[in-house]
Each structure stands twice: as C-alpha cells, then as structure tokens.
Rosetta silent file (secondary structure, phi, psi, omega in degrees, C-alpha in Angstrom):
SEQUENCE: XXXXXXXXXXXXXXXXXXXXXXXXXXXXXXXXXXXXXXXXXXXXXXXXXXXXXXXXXX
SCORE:     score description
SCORE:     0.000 S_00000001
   1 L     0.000  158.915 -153.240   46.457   -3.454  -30.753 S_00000001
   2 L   -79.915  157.059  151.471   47.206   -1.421  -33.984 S_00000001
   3 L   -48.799  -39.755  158.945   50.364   -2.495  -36.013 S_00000001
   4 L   -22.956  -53.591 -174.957   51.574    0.896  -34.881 S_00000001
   5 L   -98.443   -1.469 -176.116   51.776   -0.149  -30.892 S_00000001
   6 L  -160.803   66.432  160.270   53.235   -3.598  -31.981 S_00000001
   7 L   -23.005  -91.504 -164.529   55.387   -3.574  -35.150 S_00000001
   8 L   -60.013    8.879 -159.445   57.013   -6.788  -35.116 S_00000001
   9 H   -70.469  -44.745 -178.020   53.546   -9.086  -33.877 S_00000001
  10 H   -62.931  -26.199  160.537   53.244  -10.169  -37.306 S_00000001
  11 H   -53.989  -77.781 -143.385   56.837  -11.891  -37.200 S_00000001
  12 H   -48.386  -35.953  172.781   56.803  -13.111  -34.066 S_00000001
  13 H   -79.669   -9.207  163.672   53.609  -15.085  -35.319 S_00000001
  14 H   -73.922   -7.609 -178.623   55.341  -16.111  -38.356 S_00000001
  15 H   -56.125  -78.946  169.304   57.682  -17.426  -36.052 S_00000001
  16 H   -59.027  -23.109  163.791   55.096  -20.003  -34.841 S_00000001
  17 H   -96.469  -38.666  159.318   53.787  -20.906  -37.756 S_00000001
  18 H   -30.962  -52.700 -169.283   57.398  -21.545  -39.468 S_00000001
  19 H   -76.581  -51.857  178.087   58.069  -23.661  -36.668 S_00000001
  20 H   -66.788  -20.325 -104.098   54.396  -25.930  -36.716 S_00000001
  21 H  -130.679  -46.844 -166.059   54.823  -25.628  -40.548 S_00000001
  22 L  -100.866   49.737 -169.840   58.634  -27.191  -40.203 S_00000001
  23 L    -1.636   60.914  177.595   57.794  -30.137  -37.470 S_00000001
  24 L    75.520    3.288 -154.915   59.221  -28.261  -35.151 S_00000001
  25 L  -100.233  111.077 -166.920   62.527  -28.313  -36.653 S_00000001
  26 L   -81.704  -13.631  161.432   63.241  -24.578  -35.373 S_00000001
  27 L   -26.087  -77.374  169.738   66.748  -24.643  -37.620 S_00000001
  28 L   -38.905  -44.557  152.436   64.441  -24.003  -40.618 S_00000001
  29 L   -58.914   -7.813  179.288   63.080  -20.841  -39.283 S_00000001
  30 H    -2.400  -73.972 -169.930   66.257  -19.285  -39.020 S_00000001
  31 H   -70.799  -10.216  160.418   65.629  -16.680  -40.893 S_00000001
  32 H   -83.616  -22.380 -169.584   62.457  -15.362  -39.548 S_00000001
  33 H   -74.081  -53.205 -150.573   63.859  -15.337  -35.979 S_00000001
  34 H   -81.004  -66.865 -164.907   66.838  -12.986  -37.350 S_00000001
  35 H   -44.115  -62.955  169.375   63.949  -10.792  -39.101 S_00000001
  36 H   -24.338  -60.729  162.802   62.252  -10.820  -35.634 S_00000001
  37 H   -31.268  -70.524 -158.750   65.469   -9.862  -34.001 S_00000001
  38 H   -68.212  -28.888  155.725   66.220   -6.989  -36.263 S_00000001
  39 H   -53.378  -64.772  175.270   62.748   -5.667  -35.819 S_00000001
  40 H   -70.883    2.042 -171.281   62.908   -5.210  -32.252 S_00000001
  41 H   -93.375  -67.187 -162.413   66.368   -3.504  -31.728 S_00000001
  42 H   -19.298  -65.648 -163.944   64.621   -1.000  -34.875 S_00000001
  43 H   -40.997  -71.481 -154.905   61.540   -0.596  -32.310 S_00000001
  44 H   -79.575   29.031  153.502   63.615   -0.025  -29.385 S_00000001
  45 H   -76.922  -65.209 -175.939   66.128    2.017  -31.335 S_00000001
  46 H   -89.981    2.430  175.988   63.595    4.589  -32.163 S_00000001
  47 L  -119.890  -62.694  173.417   61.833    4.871  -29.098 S_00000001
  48 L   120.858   42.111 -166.939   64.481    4.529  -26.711 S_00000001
  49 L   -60.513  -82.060  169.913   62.440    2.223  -24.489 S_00000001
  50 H   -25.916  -49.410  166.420   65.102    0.941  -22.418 S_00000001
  51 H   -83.651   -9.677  131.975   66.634    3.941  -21.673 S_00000001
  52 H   -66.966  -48.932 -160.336   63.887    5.681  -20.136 S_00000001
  53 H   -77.871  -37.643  159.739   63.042    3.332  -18.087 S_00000001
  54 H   -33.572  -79.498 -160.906   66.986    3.212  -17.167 S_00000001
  55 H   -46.785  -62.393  169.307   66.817    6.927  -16.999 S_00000001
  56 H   -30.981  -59.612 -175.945   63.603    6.889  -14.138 S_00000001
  57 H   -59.235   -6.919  177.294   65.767    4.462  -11.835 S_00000001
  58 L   -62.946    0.000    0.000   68.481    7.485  -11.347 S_00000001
C-alpha cells in the first residue's frame, strides 16, 4: 500500500530493525516506539477512525 494508506509503516519497521540491531534490548529503541506512538494518534486524529466506527454502533 501507498505511504498515503499507511503513514506510520515505515516506523513501525524501524521498530524491528532497532530492536534486531540492539540484541533485542527493546530499552534502546525507546525513542522510535514514542515516534511510532505519536504517529498513530496524528493518523487517527485526522481521520477520526475510531469515532466512526463508534458512531455506526449507535
């Protein structure tokens, strides 16, 4: 899928390679996880995922 339909994909795989990179010591990634984080509440921030879907079950 495009960058477009999956913003954050490119963390989440730096994610995995921080972590093989750092023998596992997932500490050391810290700071990619929190980038990861703050990506998806952005996503779902501007599209409002959660809340439509919310919104349906009414």
């Amino acid at each position: 899928m495009p960058d477009k339909e999956e913003p954050c994909k490119r963390l989440a795989c730096a994610i995995q390679t921080c972590i093989q990179r750092n023998q596992f010591q997932q500490e050391r990634c810290n700071s990619v996880v929190r980038d990861l984080h703050r990506c998806c509440a952005d996503f779902y921030e501007r599209h409002e995922v959660v809340d439509a879907k919310l919104r349906a079950l009414d």
